[in-house]
TORDO-484271 format. One record per residue: x, y, z of N, C-alpha, C in turn; residue number from 0. Coordinates in steps of 0.02 Angstrom, whole numbers, padded with zeros to 5 digits, m for minus. Atoms other than C-alpha are relative to their C-alpha. Layout:
! TORDO-484271
<neast->X	nnorth->Y	nup->Z	caeast->X	canorth->Y	caup->Z	ceast->X	cnorth->Y	cup->Z	marlo->NUM>
...
//
This chain:
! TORDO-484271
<neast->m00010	nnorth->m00015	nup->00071	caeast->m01537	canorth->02186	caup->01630	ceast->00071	cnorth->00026	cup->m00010	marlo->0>
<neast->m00067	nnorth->m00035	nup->00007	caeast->m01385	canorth->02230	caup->01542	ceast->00014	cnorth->00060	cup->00014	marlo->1>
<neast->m00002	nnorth->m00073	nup->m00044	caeast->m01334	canorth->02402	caup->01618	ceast->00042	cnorth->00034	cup->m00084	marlo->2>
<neast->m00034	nnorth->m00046	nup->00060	caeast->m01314	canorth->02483	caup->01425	ceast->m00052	cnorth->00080	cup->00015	marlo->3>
<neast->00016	nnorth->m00070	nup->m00010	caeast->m01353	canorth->02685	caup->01431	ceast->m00069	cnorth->00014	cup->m00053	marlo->4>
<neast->00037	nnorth->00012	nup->00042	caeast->m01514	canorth->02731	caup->01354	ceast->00011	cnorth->00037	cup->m00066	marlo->5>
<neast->m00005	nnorth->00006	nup->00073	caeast->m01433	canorth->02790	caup->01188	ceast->00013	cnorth->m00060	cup->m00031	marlo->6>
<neast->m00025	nnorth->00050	nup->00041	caeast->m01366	canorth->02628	caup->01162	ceast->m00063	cnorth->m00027	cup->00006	marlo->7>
<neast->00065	nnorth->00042	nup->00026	caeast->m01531	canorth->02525	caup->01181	ceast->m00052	cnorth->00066	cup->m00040	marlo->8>
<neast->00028	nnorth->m00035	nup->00065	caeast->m01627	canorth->02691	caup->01081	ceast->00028	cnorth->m00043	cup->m00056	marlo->9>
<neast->m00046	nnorth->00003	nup->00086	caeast->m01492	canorth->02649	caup->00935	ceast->m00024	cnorth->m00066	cup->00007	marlo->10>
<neast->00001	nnorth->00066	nup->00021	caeast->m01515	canorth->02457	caup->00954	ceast->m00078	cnorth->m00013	cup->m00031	marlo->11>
<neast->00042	nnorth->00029	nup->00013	caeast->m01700	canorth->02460	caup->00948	ceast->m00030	cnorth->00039	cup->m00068	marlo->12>
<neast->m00015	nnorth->m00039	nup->00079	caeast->m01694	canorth->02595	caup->00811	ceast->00017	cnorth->m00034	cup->m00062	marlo->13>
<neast->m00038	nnorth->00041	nup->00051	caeast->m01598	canorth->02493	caup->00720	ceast->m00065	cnorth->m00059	cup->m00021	marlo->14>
<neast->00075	nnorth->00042	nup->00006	caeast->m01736	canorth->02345	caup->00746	ceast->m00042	cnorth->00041	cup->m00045	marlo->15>
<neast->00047	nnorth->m00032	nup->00038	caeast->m01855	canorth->02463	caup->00683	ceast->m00009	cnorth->00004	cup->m00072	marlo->16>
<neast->m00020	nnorth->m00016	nup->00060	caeast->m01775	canorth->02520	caup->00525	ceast->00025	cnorth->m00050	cup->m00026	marlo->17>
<neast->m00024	nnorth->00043	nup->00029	caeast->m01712	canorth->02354	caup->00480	ceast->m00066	cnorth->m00045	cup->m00033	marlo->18>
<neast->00069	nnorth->00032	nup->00038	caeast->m01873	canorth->02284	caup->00489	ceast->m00071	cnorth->00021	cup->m00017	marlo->19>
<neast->00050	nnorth->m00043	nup->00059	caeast->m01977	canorth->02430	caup->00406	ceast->00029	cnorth->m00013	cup->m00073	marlo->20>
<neast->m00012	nnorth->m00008	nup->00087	caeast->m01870	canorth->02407	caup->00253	ceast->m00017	cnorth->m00094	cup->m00047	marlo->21>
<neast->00046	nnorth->00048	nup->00010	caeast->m01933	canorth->02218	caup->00251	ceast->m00064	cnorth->00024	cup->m00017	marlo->22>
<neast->00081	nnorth->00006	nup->00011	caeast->m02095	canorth->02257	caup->00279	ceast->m00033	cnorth->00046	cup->m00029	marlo->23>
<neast->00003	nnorth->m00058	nup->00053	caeast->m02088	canorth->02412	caup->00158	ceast->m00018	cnorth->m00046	cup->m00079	marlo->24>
<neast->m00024	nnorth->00023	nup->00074	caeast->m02050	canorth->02266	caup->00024	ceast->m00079	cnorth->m00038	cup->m00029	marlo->25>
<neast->00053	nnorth->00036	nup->m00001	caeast->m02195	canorth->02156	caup->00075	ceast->m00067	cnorth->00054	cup->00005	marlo->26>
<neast->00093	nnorth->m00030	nup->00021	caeast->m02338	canorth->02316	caup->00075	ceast->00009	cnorth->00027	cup->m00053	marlo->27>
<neast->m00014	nnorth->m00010	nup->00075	caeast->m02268	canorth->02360	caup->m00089	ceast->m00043	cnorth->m00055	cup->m00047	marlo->28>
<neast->00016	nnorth->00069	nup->00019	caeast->m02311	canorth->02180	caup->m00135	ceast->m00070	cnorth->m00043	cup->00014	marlo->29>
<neast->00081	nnorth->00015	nup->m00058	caeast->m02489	canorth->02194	caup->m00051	ceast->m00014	cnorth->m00068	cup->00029	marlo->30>
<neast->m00008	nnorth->00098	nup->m00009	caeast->m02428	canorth->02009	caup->00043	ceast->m00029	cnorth->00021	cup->00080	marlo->31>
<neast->00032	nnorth->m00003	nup->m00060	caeast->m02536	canorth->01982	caup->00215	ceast->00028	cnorth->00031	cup->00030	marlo->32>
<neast->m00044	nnorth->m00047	nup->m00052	caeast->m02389	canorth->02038	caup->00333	ceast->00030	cnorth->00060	cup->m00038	marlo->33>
<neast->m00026	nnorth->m00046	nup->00029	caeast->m02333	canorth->02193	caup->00295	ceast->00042	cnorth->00054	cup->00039	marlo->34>
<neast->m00059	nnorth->m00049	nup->m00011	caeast->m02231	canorth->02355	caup->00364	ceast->m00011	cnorth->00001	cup->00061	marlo->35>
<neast->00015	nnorth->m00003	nup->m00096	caeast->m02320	canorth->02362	caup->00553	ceast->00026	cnorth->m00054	cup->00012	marlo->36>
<neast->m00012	nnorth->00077	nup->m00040	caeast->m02329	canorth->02168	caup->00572	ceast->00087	cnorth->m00012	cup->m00014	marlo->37>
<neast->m00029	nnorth->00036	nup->00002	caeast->m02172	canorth->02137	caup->00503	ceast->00073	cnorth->00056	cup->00046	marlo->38>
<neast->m00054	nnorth->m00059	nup->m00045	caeast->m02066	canorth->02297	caup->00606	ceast->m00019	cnorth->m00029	cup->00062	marlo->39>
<neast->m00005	nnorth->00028	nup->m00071	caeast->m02148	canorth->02236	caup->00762	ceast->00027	cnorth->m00058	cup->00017	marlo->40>
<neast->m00033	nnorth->00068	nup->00004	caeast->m02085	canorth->02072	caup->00744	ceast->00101	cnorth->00019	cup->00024	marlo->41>
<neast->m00084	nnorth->m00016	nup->00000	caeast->m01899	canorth->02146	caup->00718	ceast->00012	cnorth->00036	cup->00074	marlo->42>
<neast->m00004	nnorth->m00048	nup->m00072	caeast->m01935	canorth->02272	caup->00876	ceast->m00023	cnorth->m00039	cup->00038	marlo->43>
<neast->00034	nnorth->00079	nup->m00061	caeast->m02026	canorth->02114	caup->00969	ceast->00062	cnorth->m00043	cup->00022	marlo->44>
<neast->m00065	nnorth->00017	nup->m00003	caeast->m01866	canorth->02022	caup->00957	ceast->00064	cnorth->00037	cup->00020	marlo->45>
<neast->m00062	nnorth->m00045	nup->m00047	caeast->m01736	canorth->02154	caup->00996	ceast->m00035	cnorth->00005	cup->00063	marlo->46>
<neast->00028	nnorth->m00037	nup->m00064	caeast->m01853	canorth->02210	caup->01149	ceast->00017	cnorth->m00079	cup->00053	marlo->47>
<neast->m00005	nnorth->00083	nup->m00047	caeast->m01852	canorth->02001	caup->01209	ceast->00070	cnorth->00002	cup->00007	marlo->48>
<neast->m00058	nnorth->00031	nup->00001	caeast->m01678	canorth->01972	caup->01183	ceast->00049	cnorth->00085	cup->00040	marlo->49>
<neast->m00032	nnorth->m00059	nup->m00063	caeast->m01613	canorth->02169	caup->01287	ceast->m00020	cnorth->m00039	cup->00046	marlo->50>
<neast->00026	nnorth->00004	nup->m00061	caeast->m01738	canorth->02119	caup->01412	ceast->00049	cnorth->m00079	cup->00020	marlo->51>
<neast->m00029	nnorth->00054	nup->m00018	caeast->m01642	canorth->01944	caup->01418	ceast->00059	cnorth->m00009	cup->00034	marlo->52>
<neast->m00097	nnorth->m00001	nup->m00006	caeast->m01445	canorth->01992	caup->01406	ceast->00028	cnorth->00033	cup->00086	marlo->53>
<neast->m00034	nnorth->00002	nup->m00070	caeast->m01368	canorth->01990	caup->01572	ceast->00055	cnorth->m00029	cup->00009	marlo->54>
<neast->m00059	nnorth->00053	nup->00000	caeast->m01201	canorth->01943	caup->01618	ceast->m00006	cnorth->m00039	cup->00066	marlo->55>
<neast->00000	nnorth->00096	nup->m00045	caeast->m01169	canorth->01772	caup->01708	ceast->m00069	cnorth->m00012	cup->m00023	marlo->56>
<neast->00055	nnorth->00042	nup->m00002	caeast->m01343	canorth->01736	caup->01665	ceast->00002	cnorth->m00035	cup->m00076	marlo->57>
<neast->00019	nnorth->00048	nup->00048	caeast->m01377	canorth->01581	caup->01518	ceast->m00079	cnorth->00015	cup->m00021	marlo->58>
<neast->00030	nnorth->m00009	nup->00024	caeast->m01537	canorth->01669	caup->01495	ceast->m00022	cnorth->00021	cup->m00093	marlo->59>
<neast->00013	nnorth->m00019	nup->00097	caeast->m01525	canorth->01744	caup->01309	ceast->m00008	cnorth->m00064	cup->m00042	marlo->60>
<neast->m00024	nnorth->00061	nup->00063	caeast->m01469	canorth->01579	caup->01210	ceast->m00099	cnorth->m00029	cup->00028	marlo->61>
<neast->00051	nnorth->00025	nup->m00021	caeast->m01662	canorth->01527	caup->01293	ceast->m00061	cnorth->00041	cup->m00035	marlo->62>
<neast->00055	nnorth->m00047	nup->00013	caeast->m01757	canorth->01676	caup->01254	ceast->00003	cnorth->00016	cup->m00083	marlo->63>
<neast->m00013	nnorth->m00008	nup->00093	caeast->m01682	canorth->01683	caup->01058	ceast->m00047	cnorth->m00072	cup->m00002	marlo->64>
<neast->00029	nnorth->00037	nup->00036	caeast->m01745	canorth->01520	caup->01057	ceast->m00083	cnorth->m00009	cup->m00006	marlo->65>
<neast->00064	nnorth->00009	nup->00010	caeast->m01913	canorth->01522	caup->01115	ceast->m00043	cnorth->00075	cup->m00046	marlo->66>
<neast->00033	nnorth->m00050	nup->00057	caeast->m01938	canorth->01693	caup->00990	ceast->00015	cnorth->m00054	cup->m00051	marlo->67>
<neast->m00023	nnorth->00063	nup->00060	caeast->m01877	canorth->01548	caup->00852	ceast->m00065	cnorth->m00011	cup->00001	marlo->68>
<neast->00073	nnorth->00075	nup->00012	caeast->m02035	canorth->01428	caup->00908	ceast->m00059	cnorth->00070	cup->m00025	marlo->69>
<neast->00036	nnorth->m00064	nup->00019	caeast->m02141	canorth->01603	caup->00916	ceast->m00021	cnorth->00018	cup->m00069	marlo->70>
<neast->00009	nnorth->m00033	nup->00055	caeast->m02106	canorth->01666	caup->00773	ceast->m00007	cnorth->m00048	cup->m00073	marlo->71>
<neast->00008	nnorth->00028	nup->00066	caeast->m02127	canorth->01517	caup->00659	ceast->m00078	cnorth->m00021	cup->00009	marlo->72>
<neast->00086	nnorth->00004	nup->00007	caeast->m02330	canorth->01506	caup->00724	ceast->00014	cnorth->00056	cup->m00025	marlo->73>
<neast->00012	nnorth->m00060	nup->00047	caeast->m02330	canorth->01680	caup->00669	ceast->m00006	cnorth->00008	cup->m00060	marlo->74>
<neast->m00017	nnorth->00014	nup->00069	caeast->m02259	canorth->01638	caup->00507	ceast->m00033	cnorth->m00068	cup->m00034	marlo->75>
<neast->00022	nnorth->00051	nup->00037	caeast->m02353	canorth->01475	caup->00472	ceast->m00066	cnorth->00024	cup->m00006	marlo->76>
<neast->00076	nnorth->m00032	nup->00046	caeast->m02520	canorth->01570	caup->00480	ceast->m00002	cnorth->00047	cup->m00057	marlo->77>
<neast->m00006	nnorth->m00035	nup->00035	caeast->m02476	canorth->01674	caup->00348	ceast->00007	cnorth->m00049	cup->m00074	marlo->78>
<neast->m00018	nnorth->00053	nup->00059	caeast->m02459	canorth->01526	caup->00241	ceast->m00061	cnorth->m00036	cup->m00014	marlo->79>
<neast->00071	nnorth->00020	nup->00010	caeast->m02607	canorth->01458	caup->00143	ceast->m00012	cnorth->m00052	cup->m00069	marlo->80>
<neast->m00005	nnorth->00028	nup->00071	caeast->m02641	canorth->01291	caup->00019	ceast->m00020	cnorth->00021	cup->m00025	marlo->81>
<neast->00035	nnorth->00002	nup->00060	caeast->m02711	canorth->01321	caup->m00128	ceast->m00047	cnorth->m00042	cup->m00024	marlo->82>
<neast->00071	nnorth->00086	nup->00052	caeast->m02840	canorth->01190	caup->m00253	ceast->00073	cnorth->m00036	cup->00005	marlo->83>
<neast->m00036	nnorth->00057	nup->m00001	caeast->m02674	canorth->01103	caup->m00285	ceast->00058	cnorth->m00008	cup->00048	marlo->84>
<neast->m00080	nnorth->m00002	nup->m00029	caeast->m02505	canorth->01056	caup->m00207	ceast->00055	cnorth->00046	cup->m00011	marlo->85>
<neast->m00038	nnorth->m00044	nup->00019	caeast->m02411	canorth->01175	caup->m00310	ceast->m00010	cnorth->00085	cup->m00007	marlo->86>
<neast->m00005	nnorth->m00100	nup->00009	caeast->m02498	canorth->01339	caup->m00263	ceast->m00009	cnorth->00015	cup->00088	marlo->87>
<neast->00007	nnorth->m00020	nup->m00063	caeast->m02464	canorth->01375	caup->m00096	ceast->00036	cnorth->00045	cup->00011	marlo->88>
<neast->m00005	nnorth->m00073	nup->00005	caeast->m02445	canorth->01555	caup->m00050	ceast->00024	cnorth->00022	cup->00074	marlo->89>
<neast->m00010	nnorth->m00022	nup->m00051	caeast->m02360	canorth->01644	caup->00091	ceast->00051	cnorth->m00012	cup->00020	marlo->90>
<neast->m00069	nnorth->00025	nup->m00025	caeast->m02200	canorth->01558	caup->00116	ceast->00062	cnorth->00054	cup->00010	marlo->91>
<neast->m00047	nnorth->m00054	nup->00005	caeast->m02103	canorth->01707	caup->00069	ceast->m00007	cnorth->00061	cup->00055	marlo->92>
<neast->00014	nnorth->m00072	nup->m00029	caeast->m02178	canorth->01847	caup->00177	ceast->00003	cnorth->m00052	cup->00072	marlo->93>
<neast->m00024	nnorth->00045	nup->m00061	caeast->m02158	canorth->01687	caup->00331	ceast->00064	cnorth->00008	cup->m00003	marlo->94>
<neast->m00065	nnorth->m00015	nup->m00005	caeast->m01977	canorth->01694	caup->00276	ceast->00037	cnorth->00063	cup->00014	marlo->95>
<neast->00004	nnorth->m00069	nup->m00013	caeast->m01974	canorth->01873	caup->00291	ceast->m00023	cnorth->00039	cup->00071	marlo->96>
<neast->00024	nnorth->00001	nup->m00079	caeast->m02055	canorth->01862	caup->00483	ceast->00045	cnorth->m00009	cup->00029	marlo->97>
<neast->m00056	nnorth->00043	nup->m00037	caeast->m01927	canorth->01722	caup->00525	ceast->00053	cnorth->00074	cup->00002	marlo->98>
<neast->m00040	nnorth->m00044	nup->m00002	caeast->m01795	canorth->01860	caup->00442	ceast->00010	cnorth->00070	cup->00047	marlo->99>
<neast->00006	nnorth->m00056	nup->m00036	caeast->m01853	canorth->02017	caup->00528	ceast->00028	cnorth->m00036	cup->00073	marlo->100>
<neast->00007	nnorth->00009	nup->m00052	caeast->m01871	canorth->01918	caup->00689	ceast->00086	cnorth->m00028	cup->00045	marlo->101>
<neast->m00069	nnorth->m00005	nup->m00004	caeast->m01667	canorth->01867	caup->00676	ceast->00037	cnorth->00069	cup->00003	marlo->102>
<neast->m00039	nnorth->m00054	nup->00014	caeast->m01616	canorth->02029	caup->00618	ceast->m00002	cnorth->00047	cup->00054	marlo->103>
<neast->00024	nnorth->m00013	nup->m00047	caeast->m01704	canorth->02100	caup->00761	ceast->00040	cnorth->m00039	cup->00056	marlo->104>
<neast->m00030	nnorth->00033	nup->m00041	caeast->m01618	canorth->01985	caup->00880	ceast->00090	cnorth->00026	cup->00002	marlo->105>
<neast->m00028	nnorth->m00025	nup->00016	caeast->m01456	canorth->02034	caup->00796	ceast->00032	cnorth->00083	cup->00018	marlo->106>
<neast->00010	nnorth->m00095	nup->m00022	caeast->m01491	canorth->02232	caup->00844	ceast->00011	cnorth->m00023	cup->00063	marlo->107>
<neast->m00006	nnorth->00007	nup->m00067	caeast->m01516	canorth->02175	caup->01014	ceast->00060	cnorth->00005	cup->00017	marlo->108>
<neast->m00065	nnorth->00016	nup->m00035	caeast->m01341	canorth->02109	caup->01026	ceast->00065	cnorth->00037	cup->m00034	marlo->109>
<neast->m00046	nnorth->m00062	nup->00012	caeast->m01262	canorth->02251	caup->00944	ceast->00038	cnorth->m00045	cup->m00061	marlo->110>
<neast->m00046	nnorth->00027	nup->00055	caeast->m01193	canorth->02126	caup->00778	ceast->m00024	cnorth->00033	cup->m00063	marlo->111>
<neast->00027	nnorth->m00026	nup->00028	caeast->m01197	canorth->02266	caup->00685	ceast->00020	cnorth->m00021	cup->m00088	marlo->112>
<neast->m00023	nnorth->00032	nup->00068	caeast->m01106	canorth->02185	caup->00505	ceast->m00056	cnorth->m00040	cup->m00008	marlo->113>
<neast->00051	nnorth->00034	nup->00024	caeast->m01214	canorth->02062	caup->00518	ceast->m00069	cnorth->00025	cup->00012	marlo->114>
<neast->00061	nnorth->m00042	nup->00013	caeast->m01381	canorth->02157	caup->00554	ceast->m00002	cnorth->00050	cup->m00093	marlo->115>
<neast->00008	nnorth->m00024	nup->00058	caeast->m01315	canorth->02257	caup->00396	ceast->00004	cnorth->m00051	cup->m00074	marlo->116>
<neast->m00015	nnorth->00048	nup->00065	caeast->m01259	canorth->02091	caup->00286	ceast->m00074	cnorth->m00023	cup->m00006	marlo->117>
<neast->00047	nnorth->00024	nup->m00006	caeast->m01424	canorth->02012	caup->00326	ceast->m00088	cnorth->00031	cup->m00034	marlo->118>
<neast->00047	nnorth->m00081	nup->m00002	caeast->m01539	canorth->02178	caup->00291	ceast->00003	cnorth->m00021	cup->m00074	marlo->119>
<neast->00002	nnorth->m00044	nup->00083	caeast->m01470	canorth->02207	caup->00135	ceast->m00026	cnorth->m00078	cup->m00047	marlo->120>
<neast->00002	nnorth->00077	nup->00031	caeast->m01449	canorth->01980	caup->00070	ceast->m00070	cnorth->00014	cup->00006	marlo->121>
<neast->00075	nnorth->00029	nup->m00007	caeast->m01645	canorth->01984	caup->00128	ceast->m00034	cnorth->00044	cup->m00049	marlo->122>
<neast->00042	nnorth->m00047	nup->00050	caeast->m01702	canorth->02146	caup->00027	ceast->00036	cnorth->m00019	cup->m00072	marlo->123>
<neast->m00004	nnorth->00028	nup->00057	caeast->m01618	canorth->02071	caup->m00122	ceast->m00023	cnorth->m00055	cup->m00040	marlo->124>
<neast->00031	nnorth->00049	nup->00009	caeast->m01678	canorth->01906	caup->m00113	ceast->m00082	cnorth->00017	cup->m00012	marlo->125>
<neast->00081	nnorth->m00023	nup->00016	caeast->m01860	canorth->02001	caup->m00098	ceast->m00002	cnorth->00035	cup->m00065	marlo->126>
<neast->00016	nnorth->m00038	nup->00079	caeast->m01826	canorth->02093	caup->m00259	ceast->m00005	cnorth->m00053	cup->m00055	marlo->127>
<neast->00021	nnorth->00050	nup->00061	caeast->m01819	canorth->01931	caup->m00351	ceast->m00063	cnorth->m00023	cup->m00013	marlo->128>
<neast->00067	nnorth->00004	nup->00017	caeast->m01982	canorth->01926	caup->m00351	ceast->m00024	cnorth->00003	cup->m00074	marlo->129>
<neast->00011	nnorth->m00026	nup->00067	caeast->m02002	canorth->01978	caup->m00532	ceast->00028	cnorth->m00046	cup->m00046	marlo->130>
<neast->m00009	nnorth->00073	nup->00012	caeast->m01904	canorth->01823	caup->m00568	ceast->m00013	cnorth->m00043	cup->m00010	marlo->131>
<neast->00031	nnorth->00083	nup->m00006	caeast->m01980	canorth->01687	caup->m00527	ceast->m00056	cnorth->00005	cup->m00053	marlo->132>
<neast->00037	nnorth->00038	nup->00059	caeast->m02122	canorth->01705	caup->m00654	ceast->00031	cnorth->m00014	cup->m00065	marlo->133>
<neast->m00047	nnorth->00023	nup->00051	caeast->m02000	canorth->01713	caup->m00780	ceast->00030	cnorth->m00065	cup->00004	marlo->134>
<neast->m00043	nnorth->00072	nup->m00005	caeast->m01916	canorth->01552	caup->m00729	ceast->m00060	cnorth->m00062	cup->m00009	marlo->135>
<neast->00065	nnorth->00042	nup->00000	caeast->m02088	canorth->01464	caup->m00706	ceast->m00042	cnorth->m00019	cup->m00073	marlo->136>
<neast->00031	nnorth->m00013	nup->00067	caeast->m02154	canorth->01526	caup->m00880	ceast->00048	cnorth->m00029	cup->m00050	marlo->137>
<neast->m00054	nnorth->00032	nup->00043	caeast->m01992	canorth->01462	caup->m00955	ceast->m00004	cnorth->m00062	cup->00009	marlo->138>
<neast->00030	nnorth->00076	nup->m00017	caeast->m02019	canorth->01300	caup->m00856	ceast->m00042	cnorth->m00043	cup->m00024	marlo->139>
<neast->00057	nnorth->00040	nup->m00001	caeast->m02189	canorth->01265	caup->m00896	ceast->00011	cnorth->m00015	cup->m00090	marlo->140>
<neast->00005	nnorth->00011	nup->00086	caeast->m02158	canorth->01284	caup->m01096	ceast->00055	cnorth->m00054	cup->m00009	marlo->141>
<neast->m00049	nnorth->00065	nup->00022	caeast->m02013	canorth->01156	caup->m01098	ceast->m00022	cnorth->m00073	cup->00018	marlo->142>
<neast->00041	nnorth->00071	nup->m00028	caeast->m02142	canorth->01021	caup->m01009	ceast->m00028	cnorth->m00042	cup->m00068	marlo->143>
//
């Protein structure tokens, strides 16, 4: 393993933690299946794979990011559920919000801390539009 001191992997997986409690703060706000445990362990599941990976000379990491990728999109496709029609299918967002944690988390691992913070913040904004979209839909459906 990478020979970092254990403040620096504390702070990295800290970081994991708190990046992806304030996800999954958004989603039990939002009472959506995954929520503040599932979706923090995900972010701390991913930093913990990708320390345990980083080694120098070894081509291990670019392997182990990817197979959390395949991972984490079963995770995220059970969370996803049709509806009666084609146009109500539910869950996509709090899957996108798995995928997210499970990057941002990866991110912590490797100490990119701009982008752990650009990513954090773009994803909890994009979750506040929530309040949006029926507005856009309700505007939609009356111009049909």
């Amino acid at each position: 393993m990478l020979s970092l001191g254990e403040l620096d992997v504390f702070l990295r997986l800290g970081a994991a933690v708190l990046a992806g409690a304030l996800i999954g703060i958004d989603r039990e706000i939002r009472d959506k299946p995954a929520g503040l445990r599932t979706i923090t362990l995900v972010s701390l599941g991913s930093a913990v794979f990708t320390l345990a990976a980083v080694e120098p000379g070894l081509d291990a990491t670019s392997r182990v990011i990817q197979g959390i990728i395949t991972g984490i999109g079963f995770l995220g496709a059970g969370t996803i559920v049709r509806g009666r029609t084609e146009q109500s299918i539910r869950g996509l967002t709090t899957a996108a919000s798995i995928w997210l944690a499970a990057a941002i988390g990866i991110a912590c691992a490797l100490a990119y801390w701009p982008l752990v913070l650009t990513a954090s913040g773009f994803g909890l904004l994009v979750l506040a539009l929530e309040g949006i979209e029926p507005r856009i839909k309700a505007r939609k459906a009356r111009t049909k």
